[in-house]
PQR file with spaces between the fields and no chain letter, atoms N, CA, C, O and H, PARSE charges and radii, in Angstrom:
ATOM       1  N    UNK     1      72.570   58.733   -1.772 -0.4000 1.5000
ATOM       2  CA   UNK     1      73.043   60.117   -1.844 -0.0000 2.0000
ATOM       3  C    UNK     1      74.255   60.246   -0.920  0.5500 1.7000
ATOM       4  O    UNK     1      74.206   59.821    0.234 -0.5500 1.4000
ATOM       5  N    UNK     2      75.355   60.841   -1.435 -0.4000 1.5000
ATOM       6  CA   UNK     2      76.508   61.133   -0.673 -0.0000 2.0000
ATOM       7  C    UNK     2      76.457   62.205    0.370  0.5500 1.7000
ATOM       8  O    UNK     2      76.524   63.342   -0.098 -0.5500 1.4000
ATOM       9  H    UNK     2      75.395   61.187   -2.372  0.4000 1.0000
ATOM      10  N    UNK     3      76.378   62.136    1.389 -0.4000 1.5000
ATOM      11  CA   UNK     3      76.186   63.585    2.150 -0.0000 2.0000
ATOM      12  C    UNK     3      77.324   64.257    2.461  0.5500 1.7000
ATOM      13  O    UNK     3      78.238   63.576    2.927 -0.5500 1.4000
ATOM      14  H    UNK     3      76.324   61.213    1.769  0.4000 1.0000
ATOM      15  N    UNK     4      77.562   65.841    2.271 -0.4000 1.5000
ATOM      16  CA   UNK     4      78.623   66.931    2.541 -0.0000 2.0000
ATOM      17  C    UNK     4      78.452   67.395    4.432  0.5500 1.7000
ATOM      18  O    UNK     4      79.265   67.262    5.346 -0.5500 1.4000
ATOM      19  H    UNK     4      76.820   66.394    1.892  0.4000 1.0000
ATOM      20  N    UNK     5      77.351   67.834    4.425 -0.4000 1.5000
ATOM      21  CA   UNK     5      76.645   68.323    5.446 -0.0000 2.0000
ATOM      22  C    UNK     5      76.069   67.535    6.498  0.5500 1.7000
ATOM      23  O    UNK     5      75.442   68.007    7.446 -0.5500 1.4000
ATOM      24  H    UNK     5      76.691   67.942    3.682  0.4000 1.0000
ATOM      25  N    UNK     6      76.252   66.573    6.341 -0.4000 1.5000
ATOM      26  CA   UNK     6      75.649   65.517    7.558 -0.0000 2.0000
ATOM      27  C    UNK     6      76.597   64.467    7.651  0.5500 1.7000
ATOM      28  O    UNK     6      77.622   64.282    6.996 -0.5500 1.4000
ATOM      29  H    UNK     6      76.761   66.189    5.571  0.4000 1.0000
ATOM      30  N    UNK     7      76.036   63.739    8.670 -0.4000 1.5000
ATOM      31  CA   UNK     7      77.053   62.448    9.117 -0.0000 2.0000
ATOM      32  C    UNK     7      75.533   61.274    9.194  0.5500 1.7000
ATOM      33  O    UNK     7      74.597   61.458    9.973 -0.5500 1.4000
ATOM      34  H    UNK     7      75.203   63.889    9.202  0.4000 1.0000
ATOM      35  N    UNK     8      75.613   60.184    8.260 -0.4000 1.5000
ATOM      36  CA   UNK     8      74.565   59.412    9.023 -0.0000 2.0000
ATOM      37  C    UNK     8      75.127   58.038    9.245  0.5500 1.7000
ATOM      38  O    UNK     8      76.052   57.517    8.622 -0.5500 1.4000
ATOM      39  H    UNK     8      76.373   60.034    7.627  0.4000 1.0000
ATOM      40  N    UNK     9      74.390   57.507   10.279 -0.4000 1.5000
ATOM      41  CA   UNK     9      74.728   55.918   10.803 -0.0000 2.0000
ATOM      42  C    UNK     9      73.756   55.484   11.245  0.5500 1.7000
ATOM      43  O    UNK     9      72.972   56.043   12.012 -0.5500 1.4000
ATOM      44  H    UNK     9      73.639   57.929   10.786  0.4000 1.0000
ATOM      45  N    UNK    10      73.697   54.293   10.745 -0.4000 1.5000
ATOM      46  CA   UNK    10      72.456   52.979   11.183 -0.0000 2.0000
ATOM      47  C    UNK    10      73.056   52.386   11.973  0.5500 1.7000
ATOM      48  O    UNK    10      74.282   52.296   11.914 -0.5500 1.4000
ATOM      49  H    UNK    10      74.333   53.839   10.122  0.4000 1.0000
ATOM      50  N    UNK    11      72.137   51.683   13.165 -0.4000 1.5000
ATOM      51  CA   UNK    11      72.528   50.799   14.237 -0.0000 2.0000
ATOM      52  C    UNK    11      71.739   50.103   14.780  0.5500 1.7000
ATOM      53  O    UNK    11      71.294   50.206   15.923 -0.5500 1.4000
ATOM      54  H    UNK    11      71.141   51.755   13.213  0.4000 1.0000
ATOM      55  N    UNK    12      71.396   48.942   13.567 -0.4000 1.5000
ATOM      56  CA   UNK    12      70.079   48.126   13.665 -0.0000 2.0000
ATOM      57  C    UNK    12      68.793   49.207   13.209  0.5500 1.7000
ATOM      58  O    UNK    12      68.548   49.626   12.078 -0.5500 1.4000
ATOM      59  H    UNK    12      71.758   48.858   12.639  0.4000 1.0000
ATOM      60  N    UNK    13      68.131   49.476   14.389 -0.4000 1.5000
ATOM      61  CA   UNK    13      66.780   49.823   13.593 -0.0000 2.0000
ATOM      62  C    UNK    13      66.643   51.033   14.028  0.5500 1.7000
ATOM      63  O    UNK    13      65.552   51.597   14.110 -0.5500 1.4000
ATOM      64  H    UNK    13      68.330   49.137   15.308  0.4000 1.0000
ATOM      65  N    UNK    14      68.212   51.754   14.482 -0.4000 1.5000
ATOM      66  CA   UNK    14      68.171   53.144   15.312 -0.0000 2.0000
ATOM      67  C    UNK    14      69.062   54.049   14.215  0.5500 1.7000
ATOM      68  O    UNK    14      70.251   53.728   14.205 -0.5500 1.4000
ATOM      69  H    UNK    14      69.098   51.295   14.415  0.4000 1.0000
ATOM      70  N    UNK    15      68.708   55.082   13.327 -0.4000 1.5000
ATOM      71  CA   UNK    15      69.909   55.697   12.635 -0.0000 2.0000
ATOM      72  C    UNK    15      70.035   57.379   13.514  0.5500 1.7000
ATOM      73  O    UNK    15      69.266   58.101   14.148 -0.5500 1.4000
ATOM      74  H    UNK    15      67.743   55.343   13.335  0.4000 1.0000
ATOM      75  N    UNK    16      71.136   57.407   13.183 -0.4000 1.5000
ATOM      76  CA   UNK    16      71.746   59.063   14.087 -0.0000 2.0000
ATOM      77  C    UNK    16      72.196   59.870   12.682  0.5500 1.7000
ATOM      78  O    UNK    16      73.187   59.657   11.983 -0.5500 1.4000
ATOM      79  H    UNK    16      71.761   56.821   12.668  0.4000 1.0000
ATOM      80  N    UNK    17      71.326   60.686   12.537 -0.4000 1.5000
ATOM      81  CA   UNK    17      71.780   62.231   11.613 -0.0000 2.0000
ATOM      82  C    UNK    17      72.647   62.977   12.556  0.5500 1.7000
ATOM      83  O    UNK    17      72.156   63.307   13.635 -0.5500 1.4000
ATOM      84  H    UNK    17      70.521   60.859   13.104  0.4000 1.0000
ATOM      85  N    UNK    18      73.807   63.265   12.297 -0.4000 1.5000
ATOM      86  CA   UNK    18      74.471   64.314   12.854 -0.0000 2.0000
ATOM      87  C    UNK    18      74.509   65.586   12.167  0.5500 1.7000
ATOM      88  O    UNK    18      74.790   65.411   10.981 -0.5500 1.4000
ATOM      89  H    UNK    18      74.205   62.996   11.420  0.4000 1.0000
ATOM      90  N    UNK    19      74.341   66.740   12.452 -0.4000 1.5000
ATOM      91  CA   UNK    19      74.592   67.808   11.835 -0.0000 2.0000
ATOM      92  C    UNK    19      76.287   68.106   11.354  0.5500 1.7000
ATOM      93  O    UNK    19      76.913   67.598   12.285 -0.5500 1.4000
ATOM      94  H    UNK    19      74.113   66.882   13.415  0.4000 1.0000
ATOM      95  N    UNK    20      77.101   68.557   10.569 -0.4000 1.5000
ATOM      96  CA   UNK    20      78.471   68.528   10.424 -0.0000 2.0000
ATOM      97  C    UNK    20      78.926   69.470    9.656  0.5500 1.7000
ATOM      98  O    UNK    20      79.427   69.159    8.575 -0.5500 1.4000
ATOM      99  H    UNK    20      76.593   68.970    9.813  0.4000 1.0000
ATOM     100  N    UNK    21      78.828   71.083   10.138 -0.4000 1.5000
ATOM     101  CA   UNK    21      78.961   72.206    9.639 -0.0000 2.0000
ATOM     102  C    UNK    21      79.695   72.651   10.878  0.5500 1.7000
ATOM     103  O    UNK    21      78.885   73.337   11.501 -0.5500 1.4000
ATOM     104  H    UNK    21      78.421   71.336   11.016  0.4000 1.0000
ATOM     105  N    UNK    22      80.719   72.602   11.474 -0.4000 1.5000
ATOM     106  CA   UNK    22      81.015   72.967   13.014 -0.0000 2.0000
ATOM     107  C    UNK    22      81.294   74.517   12.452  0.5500 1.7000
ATOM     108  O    UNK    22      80.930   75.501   13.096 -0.5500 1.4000
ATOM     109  H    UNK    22      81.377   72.044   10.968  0.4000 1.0000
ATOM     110  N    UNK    23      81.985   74.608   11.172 -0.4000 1.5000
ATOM     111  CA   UNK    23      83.194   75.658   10.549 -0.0000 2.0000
ATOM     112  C    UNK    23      82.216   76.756   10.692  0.5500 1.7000
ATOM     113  O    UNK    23      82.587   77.879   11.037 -0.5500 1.4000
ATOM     114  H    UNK    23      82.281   73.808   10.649  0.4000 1.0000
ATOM     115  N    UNK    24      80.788   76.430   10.402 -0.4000 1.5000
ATOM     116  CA   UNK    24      79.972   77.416   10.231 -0.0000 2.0000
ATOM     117  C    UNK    24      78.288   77.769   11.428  0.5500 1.7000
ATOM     118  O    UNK    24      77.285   78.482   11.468 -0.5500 1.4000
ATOM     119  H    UNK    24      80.488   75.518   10.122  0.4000 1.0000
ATOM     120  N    UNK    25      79.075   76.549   12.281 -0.4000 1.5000
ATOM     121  CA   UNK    25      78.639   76.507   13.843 -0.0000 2.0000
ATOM     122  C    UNK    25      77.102   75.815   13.344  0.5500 1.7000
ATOM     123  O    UNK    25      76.101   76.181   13.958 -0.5500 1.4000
ATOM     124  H    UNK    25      79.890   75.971   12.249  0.4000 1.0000
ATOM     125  N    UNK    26      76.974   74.888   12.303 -0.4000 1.5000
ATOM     126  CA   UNK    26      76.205   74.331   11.687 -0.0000 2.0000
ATOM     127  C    UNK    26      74.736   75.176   11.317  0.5500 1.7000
ATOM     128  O    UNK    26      73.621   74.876   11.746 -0.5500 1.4000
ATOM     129  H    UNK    26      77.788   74.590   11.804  0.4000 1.0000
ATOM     130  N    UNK    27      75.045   76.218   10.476 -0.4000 1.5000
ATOM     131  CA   UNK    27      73.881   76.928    9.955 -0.0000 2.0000
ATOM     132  C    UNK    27      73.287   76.310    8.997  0.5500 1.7000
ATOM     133  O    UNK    27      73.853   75.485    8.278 -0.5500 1.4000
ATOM     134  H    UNK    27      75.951   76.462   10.128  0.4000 1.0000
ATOM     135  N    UNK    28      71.609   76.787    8.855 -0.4000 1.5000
ATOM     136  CA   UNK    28      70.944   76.093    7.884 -0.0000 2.0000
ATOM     137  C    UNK    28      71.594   76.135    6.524  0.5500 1.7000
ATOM     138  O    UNK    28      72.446   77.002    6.325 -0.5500 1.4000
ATOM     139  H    UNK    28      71.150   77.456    9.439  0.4000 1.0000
ATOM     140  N    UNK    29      71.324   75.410    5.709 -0.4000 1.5000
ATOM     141  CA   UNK    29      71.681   75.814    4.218 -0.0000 2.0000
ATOM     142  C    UNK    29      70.763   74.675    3.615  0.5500 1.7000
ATOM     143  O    UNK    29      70.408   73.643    4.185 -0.5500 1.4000
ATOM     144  H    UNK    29      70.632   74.706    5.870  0.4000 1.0000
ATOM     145  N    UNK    30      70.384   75.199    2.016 -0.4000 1.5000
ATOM     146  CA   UNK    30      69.881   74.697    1.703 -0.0000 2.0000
ATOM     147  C    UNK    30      69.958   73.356    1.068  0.5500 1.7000
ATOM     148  O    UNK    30      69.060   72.602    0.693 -0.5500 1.4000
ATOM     149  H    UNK    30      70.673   76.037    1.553  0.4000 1.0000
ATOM     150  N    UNK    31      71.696   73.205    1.031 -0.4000 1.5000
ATOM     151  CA   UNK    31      71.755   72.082    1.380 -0.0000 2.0000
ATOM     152  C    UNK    31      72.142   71.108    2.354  0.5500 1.7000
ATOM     153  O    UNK    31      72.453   69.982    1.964 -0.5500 1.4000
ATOM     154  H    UNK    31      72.425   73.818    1.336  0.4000 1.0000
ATOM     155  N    UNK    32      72.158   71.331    3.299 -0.4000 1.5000
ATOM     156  CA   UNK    32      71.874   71.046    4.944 -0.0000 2.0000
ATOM     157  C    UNK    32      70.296   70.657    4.403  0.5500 1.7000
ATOM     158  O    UNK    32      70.126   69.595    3.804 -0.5500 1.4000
ATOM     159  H    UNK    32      71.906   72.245    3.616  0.4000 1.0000
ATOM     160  N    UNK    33      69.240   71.523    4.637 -0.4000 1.5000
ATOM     161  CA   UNK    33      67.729   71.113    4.602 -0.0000 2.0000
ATOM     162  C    UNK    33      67.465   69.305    3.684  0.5500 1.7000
ATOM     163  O    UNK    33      66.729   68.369    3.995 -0.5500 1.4000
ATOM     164  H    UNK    33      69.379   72.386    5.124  0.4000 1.0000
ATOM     165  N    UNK    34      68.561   69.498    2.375 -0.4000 1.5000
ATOM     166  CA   UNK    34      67.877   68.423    1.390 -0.0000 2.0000
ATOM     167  C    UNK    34      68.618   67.155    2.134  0.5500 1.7000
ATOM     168  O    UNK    34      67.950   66.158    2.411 -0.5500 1.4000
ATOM     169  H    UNK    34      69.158   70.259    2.122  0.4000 1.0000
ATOM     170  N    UNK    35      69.680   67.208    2.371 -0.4000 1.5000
ATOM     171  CA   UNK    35      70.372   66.286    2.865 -0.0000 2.0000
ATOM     172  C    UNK    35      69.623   65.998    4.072  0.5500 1.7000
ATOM     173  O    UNK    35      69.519   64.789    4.278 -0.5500 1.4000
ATOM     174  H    UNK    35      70.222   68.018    2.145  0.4000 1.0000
ATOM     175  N    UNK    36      69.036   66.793    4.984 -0.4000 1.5000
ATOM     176  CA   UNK    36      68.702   66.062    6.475 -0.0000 2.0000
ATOM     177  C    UNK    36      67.373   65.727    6.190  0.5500 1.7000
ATOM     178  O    UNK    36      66.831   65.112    7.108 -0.5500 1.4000
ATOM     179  H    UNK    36      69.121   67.775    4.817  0.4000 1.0000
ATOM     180  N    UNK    37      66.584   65.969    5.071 -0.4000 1.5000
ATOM     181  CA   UNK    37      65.046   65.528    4.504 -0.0000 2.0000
ATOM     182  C    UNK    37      65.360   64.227    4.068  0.5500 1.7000
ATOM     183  O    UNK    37      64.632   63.259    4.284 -0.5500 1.4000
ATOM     184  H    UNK    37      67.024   66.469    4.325  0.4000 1.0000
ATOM     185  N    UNK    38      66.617   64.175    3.353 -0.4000 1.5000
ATOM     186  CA   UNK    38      66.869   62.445    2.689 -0.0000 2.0000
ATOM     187  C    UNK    38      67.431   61.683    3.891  0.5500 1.7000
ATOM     188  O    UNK    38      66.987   60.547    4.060 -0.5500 1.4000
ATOM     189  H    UNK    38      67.208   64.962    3.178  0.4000 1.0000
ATOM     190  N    UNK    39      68.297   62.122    4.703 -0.4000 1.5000
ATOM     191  CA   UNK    39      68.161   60.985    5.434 -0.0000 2.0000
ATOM     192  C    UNK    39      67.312   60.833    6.431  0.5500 1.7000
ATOM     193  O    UNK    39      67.748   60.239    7.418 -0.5500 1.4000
ATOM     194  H    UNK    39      68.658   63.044    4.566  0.4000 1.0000
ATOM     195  N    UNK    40      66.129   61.235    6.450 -0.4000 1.5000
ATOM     196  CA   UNK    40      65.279   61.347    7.251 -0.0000 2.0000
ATOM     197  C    UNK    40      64.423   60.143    6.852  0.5500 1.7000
ATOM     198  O    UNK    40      64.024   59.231    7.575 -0.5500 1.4000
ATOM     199  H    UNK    40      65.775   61.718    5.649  0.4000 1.0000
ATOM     200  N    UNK    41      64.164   60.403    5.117 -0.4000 1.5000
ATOM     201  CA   UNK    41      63.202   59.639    4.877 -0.0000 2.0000
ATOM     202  C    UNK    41      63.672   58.309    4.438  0.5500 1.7000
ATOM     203  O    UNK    41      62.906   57.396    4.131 -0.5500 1.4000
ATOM     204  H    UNK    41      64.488   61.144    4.529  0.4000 1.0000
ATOM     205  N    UNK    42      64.963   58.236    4.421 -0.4000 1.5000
ATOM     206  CA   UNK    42      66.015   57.314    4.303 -0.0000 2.0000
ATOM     207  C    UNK    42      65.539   56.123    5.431  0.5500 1.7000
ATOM     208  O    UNK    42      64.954   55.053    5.262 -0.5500 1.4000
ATOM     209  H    UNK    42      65.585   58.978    4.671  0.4000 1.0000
ATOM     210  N    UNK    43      66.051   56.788    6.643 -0.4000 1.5000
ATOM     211  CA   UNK    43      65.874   55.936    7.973 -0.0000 2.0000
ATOM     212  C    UNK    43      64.302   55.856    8.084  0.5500 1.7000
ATOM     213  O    UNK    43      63.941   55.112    8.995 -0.5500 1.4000
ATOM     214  H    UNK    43      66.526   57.658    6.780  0.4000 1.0000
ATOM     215  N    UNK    44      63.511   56.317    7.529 -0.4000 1.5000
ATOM     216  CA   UNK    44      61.881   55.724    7.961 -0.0000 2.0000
ATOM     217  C    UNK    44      61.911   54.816    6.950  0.5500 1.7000
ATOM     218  O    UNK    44      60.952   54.066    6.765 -0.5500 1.4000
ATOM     219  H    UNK    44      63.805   56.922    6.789  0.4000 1.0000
């Protein structure tokens, strides 16, 4: 999945979700939620 709303990076067996909405001081949205659920379950 391409993400709009997030930033992700693997580093070995450590990955970092960044949030990346600054414009909108990173508010929820619903797609913010699907994107940070996939790479969530991405990195497990």
């Amino acid at each position: 999945m391409g993400y709009e709303t997030i930033l992700y990076e693997r580093c070995g067996t450590v990955a970092l979700i960044t949030l990346n909405r600054s414009a909108r001081m990173n508010a929820w949205t619903a797609r913010l939620r699907d994107e940070f659920l996939d790479a969530v379950a991405t990195a497990n």
